[in-house]
PDB file with SEQRES, HELIX, SHEET and CRYST1 records, atoms N, CA, C and O in Angstrom:
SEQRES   1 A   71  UNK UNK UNK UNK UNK UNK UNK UNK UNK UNK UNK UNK UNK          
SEQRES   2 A   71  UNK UNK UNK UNK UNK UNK UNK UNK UNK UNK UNK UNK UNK          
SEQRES   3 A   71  UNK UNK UNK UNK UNK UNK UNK UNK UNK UNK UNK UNK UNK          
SEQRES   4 A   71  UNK UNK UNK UNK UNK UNK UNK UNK UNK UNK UNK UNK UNK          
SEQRES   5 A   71  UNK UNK UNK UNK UNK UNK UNK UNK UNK UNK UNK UNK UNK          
SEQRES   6 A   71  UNK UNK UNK UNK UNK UNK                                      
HELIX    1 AA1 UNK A   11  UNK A   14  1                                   4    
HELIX    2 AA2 UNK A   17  UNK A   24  1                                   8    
HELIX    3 AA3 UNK A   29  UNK A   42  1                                  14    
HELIX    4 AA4 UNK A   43  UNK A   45  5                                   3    
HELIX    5 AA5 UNK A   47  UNK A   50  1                                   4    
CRYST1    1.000    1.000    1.000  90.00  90.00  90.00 P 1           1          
ATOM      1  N   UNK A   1     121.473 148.861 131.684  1.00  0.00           N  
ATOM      2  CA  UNK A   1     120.305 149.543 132.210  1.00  0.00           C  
ATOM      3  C   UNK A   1     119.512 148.572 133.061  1.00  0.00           C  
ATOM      4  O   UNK A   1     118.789 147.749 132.500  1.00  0.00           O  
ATOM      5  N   UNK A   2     119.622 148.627 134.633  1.00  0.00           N  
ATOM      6  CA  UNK A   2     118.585 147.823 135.131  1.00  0.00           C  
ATOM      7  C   UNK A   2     117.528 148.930 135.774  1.00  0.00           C  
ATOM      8  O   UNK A   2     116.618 148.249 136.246  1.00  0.00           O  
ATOM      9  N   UNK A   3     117.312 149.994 135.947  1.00  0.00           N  
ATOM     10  CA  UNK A   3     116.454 150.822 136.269  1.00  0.00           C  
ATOM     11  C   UNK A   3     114.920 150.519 135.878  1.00  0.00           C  
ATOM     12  O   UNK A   3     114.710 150.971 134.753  1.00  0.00           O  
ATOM     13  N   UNK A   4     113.835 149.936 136.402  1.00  0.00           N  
ATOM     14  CA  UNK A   4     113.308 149.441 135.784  1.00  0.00           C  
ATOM     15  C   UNK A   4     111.655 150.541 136.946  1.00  0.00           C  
ATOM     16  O   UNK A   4     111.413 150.432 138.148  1.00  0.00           O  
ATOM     17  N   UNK A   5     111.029 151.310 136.037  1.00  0.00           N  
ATOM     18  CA  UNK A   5     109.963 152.359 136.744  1.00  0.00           C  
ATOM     19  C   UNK A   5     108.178 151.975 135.806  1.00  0.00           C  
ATOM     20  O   UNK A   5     108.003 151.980 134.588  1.00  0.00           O  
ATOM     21  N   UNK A   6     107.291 151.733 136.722  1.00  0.00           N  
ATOM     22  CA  UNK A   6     106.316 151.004 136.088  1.00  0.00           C  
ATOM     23  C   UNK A   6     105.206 152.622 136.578  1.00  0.00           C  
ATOM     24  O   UNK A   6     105.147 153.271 137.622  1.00  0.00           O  
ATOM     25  N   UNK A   7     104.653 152.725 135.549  1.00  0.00           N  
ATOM     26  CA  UNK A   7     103.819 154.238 135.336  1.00  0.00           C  
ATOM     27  C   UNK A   7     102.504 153.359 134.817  1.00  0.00           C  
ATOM     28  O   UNK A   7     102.452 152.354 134.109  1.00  0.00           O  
ATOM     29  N   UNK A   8     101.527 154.098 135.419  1.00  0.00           N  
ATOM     30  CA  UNK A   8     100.167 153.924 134.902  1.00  0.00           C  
ATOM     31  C   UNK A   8      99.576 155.545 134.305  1.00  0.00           C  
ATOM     32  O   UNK A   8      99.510 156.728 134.641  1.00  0.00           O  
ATOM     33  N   UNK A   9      99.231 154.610 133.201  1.00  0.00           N  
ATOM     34  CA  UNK A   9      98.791 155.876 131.751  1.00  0.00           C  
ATOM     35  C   UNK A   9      97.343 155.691 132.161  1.00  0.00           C  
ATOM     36  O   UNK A   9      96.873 154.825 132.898  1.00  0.00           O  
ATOM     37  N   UNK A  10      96.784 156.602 131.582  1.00  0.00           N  
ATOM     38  CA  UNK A  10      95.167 157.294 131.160  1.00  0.00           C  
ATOM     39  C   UNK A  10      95.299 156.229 129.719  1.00  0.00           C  
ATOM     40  O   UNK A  10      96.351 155.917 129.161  1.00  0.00           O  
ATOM     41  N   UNK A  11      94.073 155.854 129.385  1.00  0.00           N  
ATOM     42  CA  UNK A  11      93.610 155.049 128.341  1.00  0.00           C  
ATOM     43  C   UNK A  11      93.916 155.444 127.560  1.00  0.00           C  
ATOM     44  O   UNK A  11      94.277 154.742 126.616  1.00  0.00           O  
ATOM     45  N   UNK A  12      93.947 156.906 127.509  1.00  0.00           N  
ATOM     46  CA  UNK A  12      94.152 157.821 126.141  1.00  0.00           C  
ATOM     47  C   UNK A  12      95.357 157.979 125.408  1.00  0.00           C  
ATOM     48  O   UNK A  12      95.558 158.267 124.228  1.00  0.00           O  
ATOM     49  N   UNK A  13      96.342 157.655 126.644  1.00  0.00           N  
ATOM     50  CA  UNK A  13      97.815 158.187 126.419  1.00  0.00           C  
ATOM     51  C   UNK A  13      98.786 156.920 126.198  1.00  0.00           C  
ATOM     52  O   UNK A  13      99.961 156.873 125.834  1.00  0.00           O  
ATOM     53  N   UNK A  14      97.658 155.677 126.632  1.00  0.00           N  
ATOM     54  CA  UNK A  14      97.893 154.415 126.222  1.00  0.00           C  
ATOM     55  C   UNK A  14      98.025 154.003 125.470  1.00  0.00           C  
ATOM     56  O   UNK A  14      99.065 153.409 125.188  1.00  0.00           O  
ATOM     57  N   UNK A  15      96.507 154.158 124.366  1.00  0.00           N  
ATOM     58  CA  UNK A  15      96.588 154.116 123.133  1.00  0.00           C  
ATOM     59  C   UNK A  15      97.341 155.327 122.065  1.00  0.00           C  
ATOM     60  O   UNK A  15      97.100 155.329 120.858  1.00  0.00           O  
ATOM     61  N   UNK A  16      97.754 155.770 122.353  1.00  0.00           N  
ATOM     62  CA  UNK A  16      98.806 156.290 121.699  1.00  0.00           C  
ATOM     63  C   UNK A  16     100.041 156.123 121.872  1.00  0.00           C  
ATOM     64  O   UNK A  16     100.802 156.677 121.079  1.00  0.00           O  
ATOM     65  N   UNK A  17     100.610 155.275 123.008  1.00  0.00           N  
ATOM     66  CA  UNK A  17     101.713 154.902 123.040  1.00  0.00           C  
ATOM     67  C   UNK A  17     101.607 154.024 122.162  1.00  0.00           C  
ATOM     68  O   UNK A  17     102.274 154.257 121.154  1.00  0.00           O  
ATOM     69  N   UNK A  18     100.744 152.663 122.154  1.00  0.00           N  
ATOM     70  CA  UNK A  18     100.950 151.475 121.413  1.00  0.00           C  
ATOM     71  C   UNK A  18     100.457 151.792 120.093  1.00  0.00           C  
ATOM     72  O   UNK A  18     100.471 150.726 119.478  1.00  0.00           O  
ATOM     73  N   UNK A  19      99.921 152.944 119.156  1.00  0.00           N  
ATOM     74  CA  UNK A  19      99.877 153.143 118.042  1.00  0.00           C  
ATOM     75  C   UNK A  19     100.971 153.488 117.491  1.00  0.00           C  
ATOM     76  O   UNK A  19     101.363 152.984 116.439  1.00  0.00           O  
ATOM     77  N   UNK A  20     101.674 154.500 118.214  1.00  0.00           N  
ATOM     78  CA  UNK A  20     102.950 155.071 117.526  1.00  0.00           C  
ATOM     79  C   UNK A  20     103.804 153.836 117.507  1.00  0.00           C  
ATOM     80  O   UNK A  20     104.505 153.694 116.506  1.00  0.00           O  
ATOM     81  N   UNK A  21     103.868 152.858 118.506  1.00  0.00           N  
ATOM     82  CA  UNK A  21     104.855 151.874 118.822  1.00  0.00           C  
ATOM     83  C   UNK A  21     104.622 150.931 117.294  1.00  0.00           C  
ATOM     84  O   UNK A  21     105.483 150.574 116.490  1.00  0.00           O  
ATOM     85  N   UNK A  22     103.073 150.696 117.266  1.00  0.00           N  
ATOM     86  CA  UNK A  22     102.539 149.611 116.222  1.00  0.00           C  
ATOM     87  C   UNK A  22     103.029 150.787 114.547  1.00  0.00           C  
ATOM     88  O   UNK A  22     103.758 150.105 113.827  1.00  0.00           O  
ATOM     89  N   UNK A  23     102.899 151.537 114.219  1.00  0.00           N  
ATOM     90  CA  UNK A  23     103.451 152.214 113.270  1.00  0.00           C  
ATOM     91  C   UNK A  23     104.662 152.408 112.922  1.00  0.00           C  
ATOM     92  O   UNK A  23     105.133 152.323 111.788  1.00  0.00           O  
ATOM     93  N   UNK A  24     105.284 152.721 114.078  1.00  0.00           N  
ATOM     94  CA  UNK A  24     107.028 153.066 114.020  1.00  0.00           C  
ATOM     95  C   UNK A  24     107.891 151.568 113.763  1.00  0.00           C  
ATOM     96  O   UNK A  24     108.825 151.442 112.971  1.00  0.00           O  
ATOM     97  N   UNK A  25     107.413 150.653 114.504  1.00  0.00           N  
ATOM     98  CA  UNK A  25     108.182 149.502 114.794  1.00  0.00           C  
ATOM     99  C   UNK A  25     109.391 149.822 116.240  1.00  0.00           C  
ATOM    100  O   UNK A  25     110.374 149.253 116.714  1.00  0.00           O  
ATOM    101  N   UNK A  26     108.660 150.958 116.494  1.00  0.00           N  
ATOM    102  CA  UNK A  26     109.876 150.592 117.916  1.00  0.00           C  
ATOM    103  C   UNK A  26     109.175 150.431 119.084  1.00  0.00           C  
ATOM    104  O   UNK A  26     108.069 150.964 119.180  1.00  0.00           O  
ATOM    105  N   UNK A  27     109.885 149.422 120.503  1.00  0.00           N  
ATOM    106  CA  UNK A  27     109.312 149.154 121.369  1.00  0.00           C  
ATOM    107  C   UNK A  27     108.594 150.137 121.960  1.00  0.00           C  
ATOM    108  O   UNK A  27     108.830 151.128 121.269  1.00  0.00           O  
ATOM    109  N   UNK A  28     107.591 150.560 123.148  1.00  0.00           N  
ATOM    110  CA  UNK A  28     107.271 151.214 123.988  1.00  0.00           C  
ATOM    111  C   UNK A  28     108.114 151.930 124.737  1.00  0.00           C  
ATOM    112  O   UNK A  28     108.334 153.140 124.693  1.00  0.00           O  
ATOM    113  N   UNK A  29     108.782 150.732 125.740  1.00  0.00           N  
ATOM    114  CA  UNK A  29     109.851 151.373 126.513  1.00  0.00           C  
ATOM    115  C   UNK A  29     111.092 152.353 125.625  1.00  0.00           C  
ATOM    116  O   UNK A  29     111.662 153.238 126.262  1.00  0.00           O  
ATOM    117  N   UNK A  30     111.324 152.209 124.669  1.00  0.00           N  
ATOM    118  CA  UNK A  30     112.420 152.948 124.133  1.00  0.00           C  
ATOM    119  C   UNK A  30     111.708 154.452 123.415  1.00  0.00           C  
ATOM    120  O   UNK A  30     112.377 155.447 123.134  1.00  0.00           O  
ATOM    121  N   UNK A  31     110.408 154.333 123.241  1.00  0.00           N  
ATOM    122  CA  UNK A  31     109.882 155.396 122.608  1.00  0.00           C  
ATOM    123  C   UNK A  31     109.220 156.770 124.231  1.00  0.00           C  
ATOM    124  O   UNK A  31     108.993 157.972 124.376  1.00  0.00           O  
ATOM    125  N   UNK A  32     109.202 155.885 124.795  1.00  0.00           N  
ATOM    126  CA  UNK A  32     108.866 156.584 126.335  1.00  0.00           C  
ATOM    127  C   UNK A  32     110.403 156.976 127.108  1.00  0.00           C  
ATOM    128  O   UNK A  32     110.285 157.817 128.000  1.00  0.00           O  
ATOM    129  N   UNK A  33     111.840 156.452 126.858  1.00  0.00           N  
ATOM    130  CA  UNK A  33     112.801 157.091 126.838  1.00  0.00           C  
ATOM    131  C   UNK A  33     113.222 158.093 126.327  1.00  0.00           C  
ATOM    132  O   UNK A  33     113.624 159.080 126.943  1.00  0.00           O  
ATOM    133  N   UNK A  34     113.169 157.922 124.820  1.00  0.00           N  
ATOM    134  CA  UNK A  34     113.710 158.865 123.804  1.00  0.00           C  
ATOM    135  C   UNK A  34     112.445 160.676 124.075  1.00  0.00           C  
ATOM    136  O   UNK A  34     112.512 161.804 123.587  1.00  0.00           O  
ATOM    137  N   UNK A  35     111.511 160.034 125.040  1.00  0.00           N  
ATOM    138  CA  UNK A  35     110.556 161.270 125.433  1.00  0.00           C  
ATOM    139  C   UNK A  35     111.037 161.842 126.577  1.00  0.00           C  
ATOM    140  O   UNK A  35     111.179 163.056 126.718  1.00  0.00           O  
ATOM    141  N   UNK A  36     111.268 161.093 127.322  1.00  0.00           N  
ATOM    142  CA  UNK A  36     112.242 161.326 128.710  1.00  0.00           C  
ATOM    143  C   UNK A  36     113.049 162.088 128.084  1.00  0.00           C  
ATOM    144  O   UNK A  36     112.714 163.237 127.798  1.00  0.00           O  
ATOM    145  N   UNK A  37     114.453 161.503 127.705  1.00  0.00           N  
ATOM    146  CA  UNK A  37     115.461 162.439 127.041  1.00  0.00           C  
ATOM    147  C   UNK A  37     115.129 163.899 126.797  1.00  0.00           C  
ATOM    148  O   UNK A  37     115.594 164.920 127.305  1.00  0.00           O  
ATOM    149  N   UNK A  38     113.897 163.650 125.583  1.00  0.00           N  
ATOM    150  CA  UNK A  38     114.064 165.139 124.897  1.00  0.00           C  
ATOM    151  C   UNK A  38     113.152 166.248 126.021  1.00  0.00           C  
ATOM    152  O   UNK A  38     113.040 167.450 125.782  1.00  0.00           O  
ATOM    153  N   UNK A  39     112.553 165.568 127.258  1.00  0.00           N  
ATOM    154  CA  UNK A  39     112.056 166.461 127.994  1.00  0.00           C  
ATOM    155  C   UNK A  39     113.619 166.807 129.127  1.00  0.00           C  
ATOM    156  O   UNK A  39     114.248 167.695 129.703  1.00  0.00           O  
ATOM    157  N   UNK A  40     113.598 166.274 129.026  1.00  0.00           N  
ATOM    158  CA  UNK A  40     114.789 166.444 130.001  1.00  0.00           C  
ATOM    159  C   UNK A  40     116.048 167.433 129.063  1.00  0.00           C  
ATOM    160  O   UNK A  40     116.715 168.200 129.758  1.00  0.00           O  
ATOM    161  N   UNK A  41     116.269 167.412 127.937  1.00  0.00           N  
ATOM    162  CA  UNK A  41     117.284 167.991 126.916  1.00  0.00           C  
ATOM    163  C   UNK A  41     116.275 169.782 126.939  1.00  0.00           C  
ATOM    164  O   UNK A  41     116.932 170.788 127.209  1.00  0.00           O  
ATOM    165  N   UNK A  42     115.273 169.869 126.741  1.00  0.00           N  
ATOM    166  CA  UNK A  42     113.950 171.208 126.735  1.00  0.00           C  
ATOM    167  C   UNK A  42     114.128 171.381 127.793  1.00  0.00           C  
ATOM    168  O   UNK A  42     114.130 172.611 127.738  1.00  0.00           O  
ATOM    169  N   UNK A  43     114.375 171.062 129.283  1.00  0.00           N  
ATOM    170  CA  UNK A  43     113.836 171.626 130.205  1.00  0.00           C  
ATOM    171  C   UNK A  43     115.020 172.981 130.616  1.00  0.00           C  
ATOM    172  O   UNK A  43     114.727 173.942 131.328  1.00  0.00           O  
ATOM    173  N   UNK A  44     116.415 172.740 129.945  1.00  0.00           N  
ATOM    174  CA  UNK A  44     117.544 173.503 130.443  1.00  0.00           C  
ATOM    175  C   UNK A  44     116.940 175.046 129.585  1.00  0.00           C  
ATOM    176  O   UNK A  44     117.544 176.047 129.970  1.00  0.00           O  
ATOM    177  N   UNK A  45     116.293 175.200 128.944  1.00  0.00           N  
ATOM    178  CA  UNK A  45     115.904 176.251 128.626  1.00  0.00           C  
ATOM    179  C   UNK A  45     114.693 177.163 128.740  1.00  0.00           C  
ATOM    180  O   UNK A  45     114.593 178.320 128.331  1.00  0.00           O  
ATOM    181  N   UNK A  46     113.694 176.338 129.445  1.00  0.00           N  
ATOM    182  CA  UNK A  46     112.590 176.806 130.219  1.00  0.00           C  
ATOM    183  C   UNK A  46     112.707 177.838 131.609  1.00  0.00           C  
ATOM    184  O   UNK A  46     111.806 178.602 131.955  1.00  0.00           O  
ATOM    185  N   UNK A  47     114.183 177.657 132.402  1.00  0.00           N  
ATOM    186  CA  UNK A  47     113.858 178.830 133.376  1.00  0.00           C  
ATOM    187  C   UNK A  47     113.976 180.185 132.476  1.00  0.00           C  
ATOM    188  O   UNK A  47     113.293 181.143 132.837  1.00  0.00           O  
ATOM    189  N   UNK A  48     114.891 180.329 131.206  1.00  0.00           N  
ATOM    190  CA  UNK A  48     115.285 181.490 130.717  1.00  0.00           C  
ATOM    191  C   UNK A  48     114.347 181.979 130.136  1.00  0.00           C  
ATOM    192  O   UNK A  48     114.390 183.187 129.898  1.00  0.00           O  
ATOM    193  N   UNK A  49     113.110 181.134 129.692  1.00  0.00           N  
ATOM    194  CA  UNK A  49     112.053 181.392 128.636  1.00  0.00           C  
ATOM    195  C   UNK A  49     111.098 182.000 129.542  1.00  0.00           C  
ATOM    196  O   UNK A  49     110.484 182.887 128.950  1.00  0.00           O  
ATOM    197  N   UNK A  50     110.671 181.843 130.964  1.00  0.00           N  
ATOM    198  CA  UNK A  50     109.613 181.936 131.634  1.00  0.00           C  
ATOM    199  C   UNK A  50     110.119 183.087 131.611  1.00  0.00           C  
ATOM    200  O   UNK A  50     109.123 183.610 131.111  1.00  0.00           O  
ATOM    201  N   UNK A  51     111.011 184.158 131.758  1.00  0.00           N  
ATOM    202  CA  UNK A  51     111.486 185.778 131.704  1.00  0.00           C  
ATOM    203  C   UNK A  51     110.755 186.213 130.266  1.00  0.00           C  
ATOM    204  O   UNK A  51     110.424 187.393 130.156  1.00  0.00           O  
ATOM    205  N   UNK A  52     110.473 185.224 129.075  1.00  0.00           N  
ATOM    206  CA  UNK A  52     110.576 186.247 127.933  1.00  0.00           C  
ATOM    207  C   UNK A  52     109.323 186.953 128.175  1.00  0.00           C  
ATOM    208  O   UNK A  52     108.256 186.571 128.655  1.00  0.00           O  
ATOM    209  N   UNK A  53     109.826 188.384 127.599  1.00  0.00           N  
ATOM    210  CA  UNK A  53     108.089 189.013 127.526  1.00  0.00           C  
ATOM    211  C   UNK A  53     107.927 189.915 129.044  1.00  0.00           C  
ATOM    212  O   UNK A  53     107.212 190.898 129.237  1.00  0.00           O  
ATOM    213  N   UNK A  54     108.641 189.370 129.805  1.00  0.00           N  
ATOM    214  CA  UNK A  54     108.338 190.024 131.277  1.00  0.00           C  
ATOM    215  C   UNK A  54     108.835 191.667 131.649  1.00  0.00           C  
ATOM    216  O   UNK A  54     108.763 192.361 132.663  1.00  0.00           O  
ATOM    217  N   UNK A  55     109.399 191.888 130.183  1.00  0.00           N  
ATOM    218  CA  UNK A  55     109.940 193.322 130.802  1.00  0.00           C  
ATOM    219  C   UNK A  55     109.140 194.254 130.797  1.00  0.00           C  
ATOM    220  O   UNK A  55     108.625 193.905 129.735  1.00  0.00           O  
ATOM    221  N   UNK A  56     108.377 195.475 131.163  1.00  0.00           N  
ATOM    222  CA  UNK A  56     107.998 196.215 131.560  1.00  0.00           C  
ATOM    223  C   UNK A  56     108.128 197.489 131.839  1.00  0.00           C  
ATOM    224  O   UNK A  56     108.542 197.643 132.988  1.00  0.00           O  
ATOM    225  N   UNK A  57     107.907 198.684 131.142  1.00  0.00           N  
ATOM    226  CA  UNK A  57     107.917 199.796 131.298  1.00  0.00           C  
ATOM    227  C   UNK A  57     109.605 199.990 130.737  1.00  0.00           C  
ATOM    228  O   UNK A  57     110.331 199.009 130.575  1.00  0.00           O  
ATOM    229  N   UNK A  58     110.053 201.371 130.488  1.00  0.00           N  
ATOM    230  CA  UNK A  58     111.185 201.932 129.841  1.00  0.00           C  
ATOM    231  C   UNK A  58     111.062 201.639 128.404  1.00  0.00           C  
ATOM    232  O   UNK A  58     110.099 200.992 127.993  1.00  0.00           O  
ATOM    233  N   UNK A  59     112.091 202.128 127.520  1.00  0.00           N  
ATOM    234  CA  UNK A  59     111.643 202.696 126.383  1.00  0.00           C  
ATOM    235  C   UNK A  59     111.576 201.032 125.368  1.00  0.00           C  
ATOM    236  O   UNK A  59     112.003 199.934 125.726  1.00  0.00           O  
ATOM    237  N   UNK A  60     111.034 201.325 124.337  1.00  0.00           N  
ATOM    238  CA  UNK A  60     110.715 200.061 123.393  1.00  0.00           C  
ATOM    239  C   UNK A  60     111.545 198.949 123.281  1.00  0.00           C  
ATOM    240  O   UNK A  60     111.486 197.728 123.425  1.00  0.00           O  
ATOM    241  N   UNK A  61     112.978 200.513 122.724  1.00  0.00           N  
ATOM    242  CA  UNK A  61     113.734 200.137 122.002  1.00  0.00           C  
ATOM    243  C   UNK A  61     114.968 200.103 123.256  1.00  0.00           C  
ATOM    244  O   UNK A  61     114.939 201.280 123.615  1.00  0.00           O  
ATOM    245  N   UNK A  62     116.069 199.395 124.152  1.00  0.00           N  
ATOM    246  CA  UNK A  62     116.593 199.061 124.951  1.00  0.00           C  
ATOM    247  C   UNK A  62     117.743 199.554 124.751  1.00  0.00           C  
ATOM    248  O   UNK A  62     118.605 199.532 125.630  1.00  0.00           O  
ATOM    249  N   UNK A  63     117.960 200.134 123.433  1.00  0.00           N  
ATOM    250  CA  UNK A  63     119.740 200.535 122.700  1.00  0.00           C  
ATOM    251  C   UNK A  63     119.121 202.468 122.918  1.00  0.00           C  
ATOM    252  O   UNK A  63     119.864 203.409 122.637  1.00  0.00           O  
ATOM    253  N   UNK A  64     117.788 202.637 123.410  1.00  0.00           N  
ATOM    254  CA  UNK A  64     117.620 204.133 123.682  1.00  0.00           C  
ATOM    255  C   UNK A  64     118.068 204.701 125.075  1.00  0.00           C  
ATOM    256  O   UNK A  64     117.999 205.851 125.511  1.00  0.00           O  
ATOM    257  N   UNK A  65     118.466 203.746 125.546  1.00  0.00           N  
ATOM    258  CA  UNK A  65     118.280 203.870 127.186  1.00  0.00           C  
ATOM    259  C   UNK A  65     120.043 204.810 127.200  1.00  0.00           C  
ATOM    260  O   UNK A  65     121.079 204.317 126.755  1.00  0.00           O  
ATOM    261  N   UNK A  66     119.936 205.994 127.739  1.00  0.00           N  
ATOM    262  CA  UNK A  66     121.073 206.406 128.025  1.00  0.00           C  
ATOM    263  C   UNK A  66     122.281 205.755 128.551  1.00  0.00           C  
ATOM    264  O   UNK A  66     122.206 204.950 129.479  1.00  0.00           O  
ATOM    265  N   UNK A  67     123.148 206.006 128.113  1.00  0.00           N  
ATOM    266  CA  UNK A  67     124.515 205.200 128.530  1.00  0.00           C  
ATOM    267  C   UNK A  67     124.893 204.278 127.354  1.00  0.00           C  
ATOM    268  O   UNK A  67     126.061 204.308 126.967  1.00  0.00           O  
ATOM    269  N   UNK A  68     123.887 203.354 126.673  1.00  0.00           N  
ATOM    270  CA  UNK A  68     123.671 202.744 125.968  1.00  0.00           C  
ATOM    271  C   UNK A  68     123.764 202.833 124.247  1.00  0.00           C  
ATOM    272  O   UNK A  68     124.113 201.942 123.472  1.00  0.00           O  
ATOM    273  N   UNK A  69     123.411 203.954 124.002  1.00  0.00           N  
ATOM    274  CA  UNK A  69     123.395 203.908 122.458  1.00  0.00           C  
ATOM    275  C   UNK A  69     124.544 203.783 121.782  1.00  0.00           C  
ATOM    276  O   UNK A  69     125.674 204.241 121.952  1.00  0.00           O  
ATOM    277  N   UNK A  70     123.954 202.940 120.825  1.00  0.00           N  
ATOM    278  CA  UNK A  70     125.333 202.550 119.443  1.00  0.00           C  
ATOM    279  C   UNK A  70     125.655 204.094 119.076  1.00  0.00           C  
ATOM    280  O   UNK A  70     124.707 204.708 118.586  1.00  0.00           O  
ATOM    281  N   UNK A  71     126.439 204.551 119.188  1.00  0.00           N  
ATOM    282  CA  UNK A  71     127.109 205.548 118.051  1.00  0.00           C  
ATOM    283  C   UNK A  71     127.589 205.179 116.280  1.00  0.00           C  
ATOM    284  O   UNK A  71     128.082 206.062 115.577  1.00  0.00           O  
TER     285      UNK A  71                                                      
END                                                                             
């Protein structure tokens, strides 16, 4: 890994990096990865999520819709 990206934090978000770091025992940089990661691992399911909820009008229940029903 030589990728090396220098970010300036808000005071706030500072001290909470170096608390969790001072509690956990793990470095900064590896705890600001493993956040990377899991945002990056969440994001493949956010375009599908921004649909939930969006449907609109027709009947409640989606198995009523003619053509459709379970027999």
């Amino acid at each position: 890994m030589c990728n090396t990206l220098t970010v300036r934090l808000p005071e706030d978000l500072a001290e909470w990096l170096r608390e969790r770091s001072r509690r956990s025992g793990v470095p900064q940089g590896q705890i600001v990865r493993e956040e990377l990661e899991r945002a990056r691992a969440g994001s493949a399911e956010k375009p599908f999520m921004r649909l939930a909820g969006a449907l609109k009008g027709g009947p409640p229940d989606l198995s009523m819709r003619k053509g459709f029903a379970r027999r």
